[in-house]
Residue frames as qw, qx, qy, qz and C-alpha x, y, z in Angstrom:
[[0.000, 0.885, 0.466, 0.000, 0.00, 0.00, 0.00],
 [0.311, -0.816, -0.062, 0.484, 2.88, 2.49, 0.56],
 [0.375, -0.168, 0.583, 0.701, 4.19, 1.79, -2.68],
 [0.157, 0.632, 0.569, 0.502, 0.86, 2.76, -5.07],
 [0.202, -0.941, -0.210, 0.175, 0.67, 5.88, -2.31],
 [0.287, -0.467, 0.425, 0.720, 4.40, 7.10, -2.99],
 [0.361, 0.280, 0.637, 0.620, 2.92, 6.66, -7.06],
 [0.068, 0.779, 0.566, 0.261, -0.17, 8.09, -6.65],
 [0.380, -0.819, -0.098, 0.418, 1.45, 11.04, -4.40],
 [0.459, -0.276, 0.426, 0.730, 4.09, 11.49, -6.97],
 [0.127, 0.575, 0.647, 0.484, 1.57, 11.65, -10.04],
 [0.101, -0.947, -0.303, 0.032, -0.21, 15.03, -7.76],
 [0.480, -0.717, -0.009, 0.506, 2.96, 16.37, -7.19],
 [0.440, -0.052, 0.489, 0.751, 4.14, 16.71, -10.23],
 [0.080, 0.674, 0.598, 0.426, 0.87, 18.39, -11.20],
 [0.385, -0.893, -0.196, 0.128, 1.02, 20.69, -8.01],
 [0.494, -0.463, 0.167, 0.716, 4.36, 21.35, -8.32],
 [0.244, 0.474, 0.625, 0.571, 3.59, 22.38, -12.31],
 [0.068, -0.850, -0.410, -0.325, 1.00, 24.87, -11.09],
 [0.644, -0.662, -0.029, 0.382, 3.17, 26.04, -8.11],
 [0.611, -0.052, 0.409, 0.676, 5.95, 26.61, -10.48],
 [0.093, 0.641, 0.387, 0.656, 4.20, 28.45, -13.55],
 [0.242, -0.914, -0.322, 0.047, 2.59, 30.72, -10.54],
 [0.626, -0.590, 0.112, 0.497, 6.11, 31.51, -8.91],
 [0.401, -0.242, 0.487, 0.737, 8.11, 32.08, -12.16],
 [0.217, 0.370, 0.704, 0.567, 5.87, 32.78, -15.43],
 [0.023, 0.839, 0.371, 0.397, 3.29, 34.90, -14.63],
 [0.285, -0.946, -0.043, 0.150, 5.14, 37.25, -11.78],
 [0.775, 0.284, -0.237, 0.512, 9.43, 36.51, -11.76],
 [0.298, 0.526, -0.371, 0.704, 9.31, 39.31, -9.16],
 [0.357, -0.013, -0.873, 0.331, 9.52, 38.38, -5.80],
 [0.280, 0.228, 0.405, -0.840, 7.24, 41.31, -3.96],
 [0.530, 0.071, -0.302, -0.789, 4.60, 40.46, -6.71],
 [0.568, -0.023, -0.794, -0.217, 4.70, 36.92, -6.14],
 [0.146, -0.101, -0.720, 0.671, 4.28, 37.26, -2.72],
 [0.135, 0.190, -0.132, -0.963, 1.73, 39.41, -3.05],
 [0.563, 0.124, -0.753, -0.317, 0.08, 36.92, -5.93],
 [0.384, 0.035, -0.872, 0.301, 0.48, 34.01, -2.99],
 [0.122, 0.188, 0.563, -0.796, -1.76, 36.28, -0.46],
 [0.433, 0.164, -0.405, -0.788, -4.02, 37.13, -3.17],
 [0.653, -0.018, -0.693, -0.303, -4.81, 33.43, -3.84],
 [0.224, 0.201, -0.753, 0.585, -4.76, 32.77, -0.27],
 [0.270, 0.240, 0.299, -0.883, -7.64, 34.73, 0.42],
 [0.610, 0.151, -0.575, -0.523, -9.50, 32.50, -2.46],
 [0.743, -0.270, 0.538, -0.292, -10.61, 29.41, -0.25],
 [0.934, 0.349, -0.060, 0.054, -10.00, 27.10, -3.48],
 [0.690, 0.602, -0.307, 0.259, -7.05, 27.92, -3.68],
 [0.501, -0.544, 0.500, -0.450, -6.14, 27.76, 0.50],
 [0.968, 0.021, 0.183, -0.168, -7.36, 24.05, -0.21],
 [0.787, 0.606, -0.109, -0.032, -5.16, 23.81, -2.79],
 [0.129, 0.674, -0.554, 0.471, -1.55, 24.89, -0.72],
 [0.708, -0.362, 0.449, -0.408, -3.12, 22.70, 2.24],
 [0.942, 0.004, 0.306, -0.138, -3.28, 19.78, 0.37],
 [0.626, 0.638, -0.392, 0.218, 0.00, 20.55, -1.61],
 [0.166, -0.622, 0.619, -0.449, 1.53, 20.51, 1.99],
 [0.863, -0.233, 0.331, -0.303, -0.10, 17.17, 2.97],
 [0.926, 0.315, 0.001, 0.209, 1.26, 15.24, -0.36],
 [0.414, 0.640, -0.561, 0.325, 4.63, 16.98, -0.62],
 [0.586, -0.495, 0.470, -0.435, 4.42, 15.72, 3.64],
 [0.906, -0.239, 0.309, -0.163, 3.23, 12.59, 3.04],
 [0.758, 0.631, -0.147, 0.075, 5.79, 11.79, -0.39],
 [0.357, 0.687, -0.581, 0.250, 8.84, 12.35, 1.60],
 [0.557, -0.280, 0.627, -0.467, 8.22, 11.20, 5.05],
 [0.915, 0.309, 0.162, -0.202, 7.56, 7.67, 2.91],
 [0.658, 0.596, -0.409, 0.212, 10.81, 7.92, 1.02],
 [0.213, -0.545, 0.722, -0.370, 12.58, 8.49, 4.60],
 [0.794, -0.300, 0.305, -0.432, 10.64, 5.28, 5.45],
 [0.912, 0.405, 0.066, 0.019, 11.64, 3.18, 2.86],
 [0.409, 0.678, -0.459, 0.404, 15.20, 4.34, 3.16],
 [0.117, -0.550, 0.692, -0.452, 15.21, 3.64, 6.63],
 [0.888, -0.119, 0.380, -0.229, 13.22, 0.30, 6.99],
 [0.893, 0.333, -0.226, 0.200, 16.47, -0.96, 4.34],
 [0.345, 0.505, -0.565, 0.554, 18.91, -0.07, 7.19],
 [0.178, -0.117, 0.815, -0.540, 16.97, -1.35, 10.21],
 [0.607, -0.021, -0.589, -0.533, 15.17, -4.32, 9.77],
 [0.003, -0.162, -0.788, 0.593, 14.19, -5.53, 13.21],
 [0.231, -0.690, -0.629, -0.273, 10.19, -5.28, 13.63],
 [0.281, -0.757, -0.470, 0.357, 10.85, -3.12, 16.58],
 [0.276, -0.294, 0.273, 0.873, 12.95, -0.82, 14.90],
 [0.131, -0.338, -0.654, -0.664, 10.56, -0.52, 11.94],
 [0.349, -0.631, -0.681, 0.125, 7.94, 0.00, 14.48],
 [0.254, -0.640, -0.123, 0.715, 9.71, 3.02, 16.37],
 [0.174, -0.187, 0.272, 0.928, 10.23, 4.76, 12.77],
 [0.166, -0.531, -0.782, -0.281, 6.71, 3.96, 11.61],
 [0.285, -0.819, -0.446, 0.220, 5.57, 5.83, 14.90],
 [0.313, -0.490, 0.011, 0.813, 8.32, 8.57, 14.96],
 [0.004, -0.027, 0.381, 0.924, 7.53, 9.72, 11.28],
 [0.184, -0.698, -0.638, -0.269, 3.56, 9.35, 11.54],
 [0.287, -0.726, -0.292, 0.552, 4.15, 11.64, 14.57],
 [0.177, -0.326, 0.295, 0.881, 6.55, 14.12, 12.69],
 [0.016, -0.403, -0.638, -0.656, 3.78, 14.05, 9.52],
 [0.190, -0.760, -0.617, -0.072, 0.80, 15.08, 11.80],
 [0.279, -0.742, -0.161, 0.588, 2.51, 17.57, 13.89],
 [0.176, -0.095, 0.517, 0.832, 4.24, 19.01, 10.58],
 [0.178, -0.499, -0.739, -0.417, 0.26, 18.74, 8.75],
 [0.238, -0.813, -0.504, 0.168, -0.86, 21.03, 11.71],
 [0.224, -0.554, 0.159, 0.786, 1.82, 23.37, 11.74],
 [0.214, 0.018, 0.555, 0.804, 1.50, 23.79, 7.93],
 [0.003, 0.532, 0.639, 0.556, -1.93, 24.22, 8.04],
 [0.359, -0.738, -0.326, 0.469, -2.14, 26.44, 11.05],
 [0.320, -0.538, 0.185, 0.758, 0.24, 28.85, 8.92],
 [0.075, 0.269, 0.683, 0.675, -1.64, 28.80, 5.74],
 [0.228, -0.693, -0.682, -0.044, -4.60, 29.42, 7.53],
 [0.188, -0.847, -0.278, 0.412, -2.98, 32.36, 9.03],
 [0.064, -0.291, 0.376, 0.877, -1.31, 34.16, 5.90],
 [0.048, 0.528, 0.738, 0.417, -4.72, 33.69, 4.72],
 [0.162, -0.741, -0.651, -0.024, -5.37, 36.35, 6.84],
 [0.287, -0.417, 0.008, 0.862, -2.75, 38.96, 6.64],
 [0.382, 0.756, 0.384, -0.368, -4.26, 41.68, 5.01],
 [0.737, 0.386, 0.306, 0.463, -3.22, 42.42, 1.07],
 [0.506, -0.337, 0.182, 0.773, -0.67, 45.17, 0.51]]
């Protein structure tokens, strides 16, 4: 199961990142606009969704790769166990912070 989730995660990211990208570089190239831009869309609730859930997959996509890198260098059940728990922890607390902090530059006011 963690392998078709690392695919299917990869397959969004490359689409999020895509849109992420074109925003950042193509339509502004200057930083105070893009910023700017970033609040703008912020303040769009689609597009709030959109940064949330770019934060969940880029979250969940690596925190998976670490796993898989580190269940082929400790292969003990209990070991595998402790990293299993340590990065589920790190993902949630990380998945609140990120969306605590979207949630509030959603509310700085636009320039």
């Amino acid at each position: 199961m963690g392998w078709l989730l690392q695919v299917i995660t990869g397959v969004f990211l490359i689409f999020f990142l895509g849109i992420h990208l074109y925003l950042a570089n193509i339509d502004f190239g200057h930083p105070i606009r893009f910023f700017t831009a970033v609040l703008e869309n912020l303040h769009n609730g689609y597009w709030l969704a959109f940064y949330i859930v770019f934060t969940y997959i880029v979250l969940y996509h690596g925190l998976n790769g670490v796993r898989g890198i580190l269940y082929d260098r400790f292969d003990s059940q209990k070991s595998r166990a402790l990293i299993k728990y340590s990065l589920s922890v790190l993902y949630v607390v990380t998945a609140i912070y990120g969306t605590l902090l979207a949630l509030a530059v959603s509310r700085i006011a636009i320039p």
